[in-house]
C-alpha positions, 0 to 999 in steps of 0.5 A: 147545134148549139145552146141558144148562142152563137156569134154570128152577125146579129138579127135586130128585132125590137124585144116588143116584138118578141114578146107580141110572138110569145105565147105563154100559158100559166097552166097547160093541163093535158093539151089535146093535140092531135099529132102529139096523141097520135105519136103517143099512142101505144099500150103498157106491158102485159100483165102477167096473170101469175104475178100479183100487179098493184096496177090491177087495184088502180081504178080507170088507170090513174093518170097524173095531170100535167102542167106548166110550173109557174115562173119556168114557162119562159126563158130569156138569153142575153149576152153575156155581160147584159143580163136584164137589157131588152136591148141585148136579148139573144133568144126567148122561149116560150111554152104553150101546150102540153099532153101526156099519157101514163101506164103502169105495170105492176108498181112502176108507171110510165109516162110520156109528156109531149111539150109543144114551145116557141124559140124567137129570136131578139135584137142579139138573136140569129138563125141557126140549130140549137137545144133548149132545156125542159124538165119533166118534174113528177111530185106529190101534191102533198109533201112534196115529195120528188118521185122524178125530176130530169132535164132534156134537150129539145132541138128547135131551128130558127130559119129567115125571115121569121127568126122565130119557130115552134117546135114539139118534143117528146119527153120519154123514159119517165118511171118511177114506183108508185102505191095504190095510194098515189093518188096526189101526183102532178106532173110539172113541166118548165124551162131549166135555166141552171147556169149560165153556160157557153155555147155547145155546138153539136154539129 
């Protein structure tokens, strides 16, 4: 598996088609998708009636909403050496949908976020396995406070003829300590494009 690169022969597909094949969405909210509720589904933790748990002050469970920070919900790889040419494009990703659920267990919620996204692949692109990269941000709305922030690898094949796949990924292990009164989160998730790396095969 790689990190959107490779050096195989090149498939030339024409940018405009890339991006007709892309869909992006400035704000998903909490997408109702069904494979992704059904494979979220679970409870929290017991309570402990012995103990005293904060999570029994919180009215109807308090659930941040979720959405697509705006400028990451793309991600455009070139060449190395190209960066800004259409005509030098690799791969392009897109978000679409996004859902979550949130429990919490005395002063620490947990969440999970399933992403729903599109790799395709540009006039330098090819078929292969690779990983892109998500962060899941959680913040005050208010502040602007950092209560959470991680990068995952979601894995996507690109196969032919299309050269272009959806994929869905589940970002789990989201914890942090929260107060009766954090009230004003917001869960923020995007591509992460860091810098530019080479390719990493994993198998």
């Amino acid at each position: 598996m790689q990190m959107f690169d490779s050096n195989r022969p090149a498939f030339r597909w024409p940018l405009a088609a890339v991006v007709a094949l892309t869909v992006l969405v400035g704000a998903a909210g909490a997408a109702n998708a069904g494979w992704l509720s059904d494979f979220l589904s679970g409870g929290g933790k017991s309570n402990d009636d012995s103990n005293v748990d904060i999570s029994n002050f919180l009215k109807d469970e308090y659930c941040p909403p979720v959405e697509i920070r705006v400028g990451t919900e793309s991600l455009v790889v070139y060449d190395r050496g190209h960066d800004g040419d259409e005509s030098f494009v690799r791969f392009q990703a897109s978000l679409s949908h996004l859902v979550r659920e949130c429990h919490t267990s005395g002063d620490t919620m947990s969440i999970k976020v399933g992403v729903v996204g599109r790799l395709i692949a540009g006039p330098k692109g090819n078929a292969g396995s690779f990983t892109v990269p998500v962060r899941v941000a959680v913040m005050k709305q208010h502040g602007g406070n950092v209560l959470f922030s991680q990068m995952q690898k979601a894995p996507v094949s690109l196969n032919e003829p299309t050269f272009a796949s959806d994929y869905r990924y589940v970002f789990d292990g989201i914890t942090f300590k929260v107060s009766p009164d954090d009230r004003d989160l917001i869960i923020y998730v995007g591509y992460d494009a860091g810098k530019p790396k080479k390719p990493t095969p994993t198998g």
